[in-house]
C-alpha positions as CSV (number, residue, x, y, z in Angstrom):
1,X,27.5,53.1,-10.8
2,X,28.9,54.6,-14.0
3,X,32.5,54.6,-13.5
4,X,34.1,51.5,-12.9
5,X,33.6,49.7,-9.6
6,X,36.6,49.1,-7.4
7,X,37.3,46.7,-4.6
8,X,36.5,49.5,-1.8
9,X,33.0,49.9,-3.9
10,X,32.4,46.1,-3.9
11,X,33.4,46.3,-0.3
12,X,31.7,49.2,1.1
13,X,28.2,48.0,-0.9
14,X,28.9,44.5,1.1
15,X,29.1,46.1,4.6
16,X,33.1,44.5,4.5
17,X,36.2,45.5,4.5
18,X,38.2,45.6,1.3
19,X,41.0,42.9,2.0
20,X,37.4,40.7,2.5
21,X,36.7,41.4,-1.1
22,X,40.3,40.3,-1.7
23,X,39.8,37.5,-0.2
24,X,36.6,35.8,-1.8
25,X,38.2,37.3,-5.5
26,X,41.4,35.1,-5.0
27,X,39.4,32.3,-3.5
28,X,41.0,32.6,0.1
29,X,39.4,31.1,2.7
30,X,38.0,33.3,6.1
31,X,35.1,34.4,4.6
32,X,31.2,32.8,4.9
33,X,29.4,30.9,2.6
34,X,27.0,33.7,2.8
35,X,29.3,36.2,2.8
36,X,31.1,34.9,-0.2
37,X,28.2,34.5,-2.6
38,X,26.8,38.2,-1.9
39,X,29.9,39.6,-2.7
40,X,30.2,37.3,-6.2
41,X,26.9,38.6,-6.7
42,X,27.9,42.4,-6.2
43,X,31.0,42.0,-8.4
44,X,28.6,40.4,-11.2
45,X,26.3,43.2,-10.6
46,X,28.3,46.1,-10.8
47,X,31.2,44.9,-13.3
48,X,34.2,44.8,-11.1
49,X,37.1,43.5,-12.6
50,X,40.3,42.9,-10.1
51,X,43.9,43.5,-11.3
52,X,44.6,39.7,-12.5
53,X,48.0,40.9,-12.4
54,X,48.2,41.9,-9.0
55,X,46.1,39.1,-8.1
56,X,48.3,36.2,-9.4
57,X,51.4,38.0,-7.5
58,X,49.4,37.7,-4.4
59,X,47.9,33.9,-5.1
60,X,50.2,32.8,-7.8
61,X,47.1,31.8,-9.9
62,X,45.7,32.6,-13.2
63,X,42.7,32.4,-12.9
64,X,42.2,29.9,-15.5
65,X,40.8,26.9,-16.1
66,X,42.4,24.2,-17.8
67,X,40.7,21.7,-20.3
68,X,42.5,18.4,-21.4
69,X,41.1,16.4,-24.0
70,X,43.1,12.9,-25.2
71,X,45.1,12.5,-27.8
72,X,44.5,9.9,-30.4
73,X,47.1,8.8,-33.1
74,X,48.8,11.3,-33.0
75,X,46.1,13.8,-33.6
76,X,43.5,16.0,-31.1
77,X,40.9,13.9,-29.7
78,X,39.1,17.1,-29.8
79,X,38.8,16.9,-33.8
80,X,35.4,15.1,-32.7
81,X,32.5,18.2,-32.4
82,X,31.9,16.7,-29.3
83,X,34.7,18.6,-27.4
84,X,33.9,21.7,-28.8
85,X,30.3,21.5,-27.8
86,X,32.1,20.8,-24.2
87,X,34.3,23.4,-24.8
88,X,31.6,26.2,-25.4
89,X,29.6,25.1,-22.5
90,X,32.5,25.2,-20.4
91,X,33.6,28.6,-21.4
92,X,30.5,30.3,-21.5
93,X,30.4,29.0,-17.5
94,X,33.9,30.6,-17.0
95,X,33.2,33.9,-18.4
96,X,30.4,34.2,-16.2
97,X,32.9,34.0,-13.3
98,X,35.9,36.0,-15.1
99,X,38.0,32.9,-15.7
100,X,40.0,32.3,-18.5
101,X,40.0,28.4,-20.1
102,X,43.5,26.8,-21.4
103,X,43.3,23.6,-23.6
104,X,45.9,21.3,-23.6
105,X,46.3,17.6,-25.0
106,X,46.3,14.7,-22.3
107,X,50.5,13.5,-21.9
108,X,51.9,13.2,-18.8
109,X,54.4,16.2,-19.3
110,X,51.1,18.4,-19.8
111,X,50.0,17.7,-16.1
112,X,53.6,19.3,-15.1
113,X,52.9,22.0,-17.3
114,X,49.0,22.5,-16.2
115,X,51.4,22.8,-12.9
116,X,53.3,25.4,-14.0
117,X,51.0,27.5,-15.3
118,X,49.3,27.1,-11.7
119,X,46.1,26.7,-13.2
120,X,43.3,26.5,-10.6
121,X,41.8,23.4,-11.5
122,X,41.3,21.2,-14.6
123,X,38.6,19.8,-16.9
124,X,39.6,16.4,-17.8
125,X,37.4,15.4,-20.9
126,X,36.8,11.9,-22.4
127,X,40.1,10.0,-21.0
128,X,40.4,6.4,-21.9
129,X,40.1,4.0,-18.5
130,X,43.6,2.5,-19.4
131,X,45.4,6.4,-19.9
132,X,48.3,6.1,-18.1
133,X,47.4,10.3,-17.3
134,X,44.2,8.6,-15.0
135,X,46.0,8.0,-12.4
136,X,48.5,11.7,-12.3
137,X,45.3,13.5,-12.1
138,X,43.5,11.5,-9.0
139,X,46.6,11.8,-7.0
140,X,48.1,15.3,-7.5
141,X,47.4,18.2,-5.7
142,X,44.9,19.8,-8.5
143,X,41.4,20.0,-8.3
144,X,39.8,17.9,-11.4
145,X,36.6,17.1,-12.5
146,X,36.1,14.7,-14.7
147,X,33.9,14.5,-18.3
148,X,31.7,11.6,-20.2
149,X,34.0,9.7,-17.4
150,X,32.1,7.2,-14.8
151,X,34.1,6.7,-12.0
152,X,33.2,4.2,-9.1
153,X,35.7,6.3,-6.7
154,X,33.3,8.2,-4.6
155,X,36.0,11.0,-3.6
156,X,36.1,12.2,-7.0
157,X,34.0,14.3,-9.5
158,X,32.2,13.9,-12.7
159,X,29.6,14.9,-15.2
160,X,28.4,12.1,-17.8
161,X,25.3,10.9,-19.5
162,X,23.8,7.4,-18.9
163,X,25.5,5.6,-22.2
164,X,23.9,2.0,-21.4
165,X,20.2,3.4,-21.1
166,X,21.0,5.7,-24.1
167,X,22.0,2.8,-26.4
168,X,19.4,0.2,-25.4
169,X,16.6,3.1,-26.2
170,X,18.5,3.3,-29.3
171,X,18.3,-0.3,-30.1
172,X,15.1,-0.6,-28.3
173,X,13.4,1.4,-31.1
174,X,15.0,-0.3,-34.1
175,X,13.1,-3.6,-32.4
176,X,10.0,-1.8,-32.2
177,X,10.2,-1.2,-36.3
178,X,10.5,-4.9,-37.0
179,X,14.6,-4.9,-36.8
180,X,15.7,-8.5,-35.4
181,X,19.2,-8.7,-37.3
182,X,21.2,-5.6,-35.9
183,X,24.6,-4.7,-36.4
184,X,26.4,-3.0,-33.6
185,X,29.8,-0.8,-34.2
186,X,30.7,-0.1,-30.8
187,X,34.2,2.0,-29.7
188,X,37.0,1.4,-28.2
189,X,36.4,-1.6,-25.1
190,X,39.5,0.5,-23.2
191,X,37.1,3.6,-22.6
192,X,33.8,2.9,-20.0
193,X,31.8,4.6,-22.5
194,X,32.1,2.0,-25.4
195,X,31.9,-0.7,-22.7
196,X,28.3,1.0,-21.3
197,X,26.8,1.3,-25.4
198,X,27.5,-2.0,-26.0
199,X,26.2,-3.3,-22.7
200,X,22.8,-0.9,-23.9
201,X,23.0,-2.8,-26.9
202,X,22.7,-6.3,-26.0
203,X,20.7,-5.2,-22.7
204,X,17.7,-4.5,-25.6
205,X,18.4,-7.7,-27.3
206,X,17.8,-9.3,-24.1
207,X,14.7,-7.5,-23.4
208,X,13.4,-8.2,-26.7
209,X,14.4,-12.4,-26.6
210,X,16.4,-11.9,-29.7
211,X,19.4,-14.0,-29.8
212,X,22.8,-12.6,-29.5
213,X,25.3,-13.3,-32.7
214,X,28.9,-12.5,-32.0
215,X,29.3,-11.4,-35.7
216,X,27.2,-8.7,-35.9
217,X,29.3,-6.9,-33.1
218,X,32.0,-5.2,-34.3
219,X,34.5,-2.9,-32.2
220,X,35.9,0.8,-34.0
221,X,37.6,3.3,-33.1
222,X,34.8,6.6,-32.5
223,X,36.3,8.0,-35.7
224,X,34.8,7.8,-39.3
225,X,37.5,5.7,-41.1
226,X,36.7,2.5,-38.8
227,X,33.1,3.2,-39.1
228,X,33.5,2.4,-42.6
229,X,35.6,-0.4,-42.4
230,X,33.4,-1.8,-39.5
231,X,30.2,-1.9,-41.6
232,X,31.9,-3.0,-44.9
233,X,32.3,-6.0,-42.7
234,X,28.9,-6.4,-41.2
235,X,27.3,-5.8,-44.7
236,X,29.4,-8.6,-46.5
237,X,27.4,-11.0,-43.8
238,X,25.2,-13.3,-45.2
239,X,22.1,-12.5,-44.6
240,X,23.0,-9.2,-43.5
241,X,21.9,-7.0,-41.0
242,X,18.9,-4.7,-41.4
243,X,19.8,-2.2,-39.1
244,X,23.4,-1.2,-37.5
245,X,24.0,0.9,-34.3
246,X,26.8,2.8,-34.1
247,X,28.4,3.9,-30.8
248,X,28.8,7.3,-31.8
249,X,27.7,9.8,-34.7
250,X,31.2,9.7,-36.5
251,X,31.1,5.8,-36.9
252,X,27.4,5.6,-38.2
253,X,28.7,8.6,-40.8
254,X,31.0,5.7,-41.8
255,X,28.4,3.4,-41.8
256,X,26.3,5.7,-44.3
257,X,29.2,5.8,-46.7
258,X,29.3,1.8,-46.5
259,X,25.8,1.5,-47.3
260,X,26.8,4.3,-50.6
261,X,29.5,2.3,-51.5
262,X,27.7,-1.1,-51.6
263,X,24.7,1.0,-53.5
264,X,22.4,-0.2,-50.4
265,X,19.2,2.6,-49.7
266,X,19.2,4.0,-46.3
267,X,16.3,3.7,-44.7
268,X,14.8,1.0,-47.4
269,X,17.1,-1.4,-47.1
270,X,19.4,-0.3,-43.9
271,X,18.3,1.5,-41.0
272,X,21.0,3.5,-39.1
273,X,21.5,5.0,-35.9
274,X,24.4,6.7,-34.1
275,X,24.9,8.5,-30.9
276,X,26.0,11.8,-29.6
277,X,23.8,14.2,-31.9
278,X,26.7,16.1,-33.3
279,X,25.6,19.0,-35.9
280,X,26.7,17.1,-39.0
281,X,24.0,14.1,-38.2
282,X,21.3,16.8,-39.7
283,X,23.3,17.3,-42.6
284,X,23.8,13.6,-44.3
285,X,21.8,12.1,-46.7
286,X,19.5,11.2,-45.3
287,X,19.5,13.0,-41.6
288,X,20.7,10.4,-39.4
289,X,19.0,9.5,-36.4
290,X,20.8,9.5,-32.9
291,X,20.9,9.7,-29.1
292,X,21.4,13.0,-28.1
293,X,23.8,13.5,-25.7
294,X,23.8,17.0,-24.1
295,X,28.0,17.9,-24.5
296,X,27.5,21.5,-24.3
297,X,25.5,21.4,-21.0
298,X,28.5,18.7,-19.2
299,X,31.0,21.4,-20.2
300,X,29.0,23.6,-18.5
301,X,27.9,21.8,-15.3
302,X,31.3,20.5,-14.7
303,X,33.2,24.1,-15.1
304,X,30.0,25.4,-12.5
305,X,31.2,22.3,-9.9
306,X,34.8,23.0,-10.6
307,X,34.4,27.0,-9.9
308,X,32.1,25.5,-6.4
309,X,35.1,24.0,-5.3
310,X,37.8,26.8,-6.5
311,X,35.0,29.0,-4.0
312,X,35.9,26.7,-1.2
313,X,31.9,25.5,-1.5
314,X,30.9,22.7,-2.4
315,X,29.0,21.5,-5.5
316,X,25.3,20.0,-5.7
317,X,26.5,16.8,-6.1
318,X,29.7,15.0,-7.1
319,X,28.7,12.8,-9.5
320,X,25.5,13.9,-12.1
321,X,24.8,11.1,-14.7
322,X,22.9,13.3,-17.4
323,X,20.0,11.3,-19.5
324,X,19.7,10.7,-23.2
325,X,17.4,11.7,-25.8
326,X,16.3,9.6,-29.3
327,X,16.2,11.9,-31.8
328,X,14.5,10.1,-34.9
329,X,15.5,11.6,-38.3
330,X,15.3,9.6,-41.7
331,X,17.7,7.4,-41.4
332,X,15.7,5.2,-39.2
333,X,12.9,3.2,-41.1
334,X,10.8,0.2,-40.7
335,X,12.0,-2.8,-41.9
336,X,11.8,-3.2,-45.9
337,X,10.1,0.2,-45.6
């Protein structure tokens, strides 16, 4: 087709009538599962693009997705190259269906504005357990699916990686090169995900019949700055550790400078690990080892189960816990190596 396809082109390839067409493109239900998705497919196919003018007069939608990251002090969570690894894979998964994404910071007076817009369903990234926003989102009329969030409410829907297995294979290696006295720099106890690293942590003590001491774990903040001042503190201990796991990639960056600062040689005399495999981890000195976590493909999964539900379908599954890699770079050495 070499002009531009139009709904009675979609419709008449589909064997349908054209106000069937109008009803899968603004997500109205009547229409089959089977049905639906051949049509999606035809549209993909041939390039149709529907009036999103006309469309949102009709369904008083945008067509957009929104994506709401927390705030933190003042300042966008999404500073962290975390969220914009979410973001991309999110986005790229809206194109693919001709929906737009809208970011907005987590405060309850967004959610009213997310409302306004008359968004079709929102990406909630990263929100802390005790965020008074939890709570809006479960019980208000909006479709949400939720990011690096474990939640135990079976009604609702996520995408996160397994943080407690991620950390212990973390610590589990630093073990296996003769590391017995490790520091830990976990984040903030308030979010399930600094609660589930720090559980990984002492989970491969435990394995490993090494003793637990309360002062090598220390509790930041998932930003560089405490990173720092967390491992200023675990290196003034005497003896101090050998080894420090951070709780995410920005803290053990902290760390590094530390270790700088007190003129101590990463990997000789510290090994250091972090967690999230953000791009700047290859571009410290030296490399810094991590667990990858795979941010671009949640932003991607959970904008693919948010459009299965905006298709009146249903996703996969629910709830996908997403594992972890150990990526080893030269940060990571054996002990006194």
């Amino acid at each position: 087709m070499t002009k531009q396809a139009t709904i009675k082109d979609i419709a008449r390839l589909a064997g349908v009538a054209p106000s069937t067409v109008s009803r899968v493109v603004t997500n109205s239900p009547g229409v089959g599962a089977q049905t639906r998705m051949r049509i999606w497919k035809l549209i993909e196919e041939h390039n149709y693009r529907p009036n999103s003018v006309a469309r949102s007069l009709v369904t008083q939608r945008l067509r957009t997705i929104g994506i709401l990251v927390p705030l933190k002090r003042g300042k966008a969570f999404f500073e962290n190259p975390f969220f914009a690894d979410v973001l991309m894979g999110a986005s790229e998964a809206a194109a693919q269906r001709n929906y737009d994404v809208l970011l907005y910071t987590a405060s309850r007076e967004q959610t009213n504005v997310l409302q306004e817009r008359k968004v079709d369903g929102v990406l909630a990234v990263g929100l802390r357990e005790d965020d008074r926003l939890l709570p809006h989102l479960k019980n208000q009329d909006m479709r949400v699916v939720f990011i690096n969030r474990e939640i135990d409410d079976q009604s609702l829907t996520w995408v996160s990686v397994d943080n407690r297995q991620g950390a212990c294979k973390a610590v589990l290696e630093l073990i296996r090169l003769g590391h017995r006295r490790i520091g830990f720099i976990g984040g903030p106890n308030e979010m399930r995900s600094g609660k589930l690293r720090r559980q990984g942590y002492l989970d491969a003590l435990g394995e490993r019949g090494i003793d637990i001491c309360p002062d090598l774990l220390t509790e930041g903040n998932f930003d560089e700055e405490s990173g720092l001042e967390c491992a200023l503190k675990l290196l003034s201990l005497r003896p101090r550790p050998t080894a420090i796991f951070a709780a995410n990639d920005l803290m053990a960056i902290g760390a590094l400078k530390a270790a700088k600062t007190l003129k101590i040689k990463v990997p000789n005399e510290l090994s250091l690990c972090g967690f999230d495999n953000i791009h700047s981890c290859l571009h410290t000195d030296p490399p810094l080892s991590t667990v990858k976590m795979p941010a671009f493909k949640m932003g991607q999964l959970a904008c693919q189960m948010m459009l299965a539900l905006l298709s009146g379908g249903e996703p996969e599954a629910r709830q996908i816990l997403l594992p972890t890699e150990l990526v080893r770079r030269e940060s990571m050495g054996k002990i006194g190596g």
